[in-house]
C-alpha angles and dihedrals in degrees: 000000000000115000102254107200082057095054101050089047080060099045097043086050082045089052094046095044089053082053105047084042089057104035101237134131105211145050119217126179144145123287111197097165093254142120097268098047091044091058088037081068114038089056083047106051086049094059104039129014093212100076118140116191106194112203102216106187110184120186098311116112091213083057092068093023118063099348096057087049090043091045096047094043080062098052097045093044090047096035090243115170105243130204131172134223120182110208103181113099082041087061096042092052097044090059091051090056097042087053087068088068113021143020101242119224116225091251093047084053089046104058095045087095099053084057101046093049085046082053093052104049090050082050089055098039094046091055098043102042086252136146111223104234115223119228101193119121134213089259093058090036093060105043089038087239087161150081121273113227080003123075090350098066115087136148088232132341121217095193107046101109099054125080134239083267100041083054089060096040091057100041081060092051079061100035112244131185105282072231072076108043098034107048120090123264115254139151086224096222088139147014115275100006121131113188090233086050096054095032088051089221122074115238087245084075098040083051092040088057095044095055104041115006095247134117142114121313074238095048090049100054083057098056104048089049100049088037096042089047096052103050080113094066094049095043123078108239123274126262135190118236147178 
């Protein structure tokens, strides 16, 4: 197990030194209520008081049901500034204006909200000096379980090298809710959806391989899929030099 205090002494000095490089004051970024933006914020809030966490629910019923309890339960237990966006009637009319010119395919429609969240806090950040902070972790990294251009957009991430299990492990180093601890993990783009459900693998077996190389002969046909078909998330776009 990593030491935890140590490494919150590296990642705070990491936080400060993004800041002090780009010239900004704040830090924004999205609070869903989950284990990566819990720890998102913690990290943040310790290394800079001007941290700002925006819960953005759009159309789901989970969004304004137990993530907005659990989002706002972190702010209020880290003394996180909280602000809210409601993106639903954005996402609705953006699909109404996109049917004009496409038939949208239910994963197109799905990952409109993680974009539109991604748009809002830029629009935030550019008004108010501030870095979007990432909250993606190692685990979703690898398997490509996240939104181009959505979540996976940020300005740094202070958590991209650790796992799923790592994530839990820390947030108990700080003592989080066990709401927090406890609950499955999802994206919440939807009622009902749990990001090992959707993915086919847990994320015990995606850290279990990471770590060590090891897993099912199952496990690891899911893997390589999700991880070979996604090269293009983790990769910066292509340009064409001379």
């Amino acid at each position: 197990m990593r030491d935890y205090a140590i490494e919150t002494k590296k990642r705070v000095e990491f936080i400060r030194e993004q800041l002090k490089i780009s010239g900004m004051t704040g830090i924004v970024f999205g609070n869903s209520g989950g284990k990566d933006s819990a720890l998102v914020g913690i990290l943040c809030k310790k290394a800079c008081d001007d941290t700002v966490g925006v819960i953005m629910p759009c159309s789901s019923e989970c969004n304004y049901g137990d993530d907005l309890t659990d989002a706002l339960m972190v702010s209020n237990l880290y003394r996180i500034e909280t602000r809210k966006v409601d993106l639903t009637k954005s996402a609705e009319s953006l699909q109404k204006a996109l049917s004009a010119a496409v038939t949208m395919t239910s994963n197109a429609a799905i990952n409109i909200a993680p974009r539109l969240r991604m748009t809002t806090l830029y629009a935030i950040a550019a008004s108010e000096k501030r870095l979007v902070a990432g909250t993606g972790n190692l685990s979703e990294r690898y398997m490509g379980y996240f939104t181009k251009w959505g979540d996976g957009a940020f300005d740094f991430n202070p958590i991209a090298d650790l796992t799923v299990t790592e994530i839990y492990e820390y947030l108990t180093f700080f003592d989080a809710p066990k709401r927090i601890t406890s609950k499955a993990p999802s994206a919440g783009l939807y009622d009902g959806q749990t990001d090992e459900l959707e993915m086919g693998v847990s994320y015990r077996a995606i850290d279990e391989y990471l770590k060590s190389g090891v897993c099912t002969p199952e496990d690891m046909e899911i893997i390589s899929r999700y991880h070979a078909v996604s090269v293009h998330k983790r990769n910066p776009p292509a340009v064409y030099t001379t």
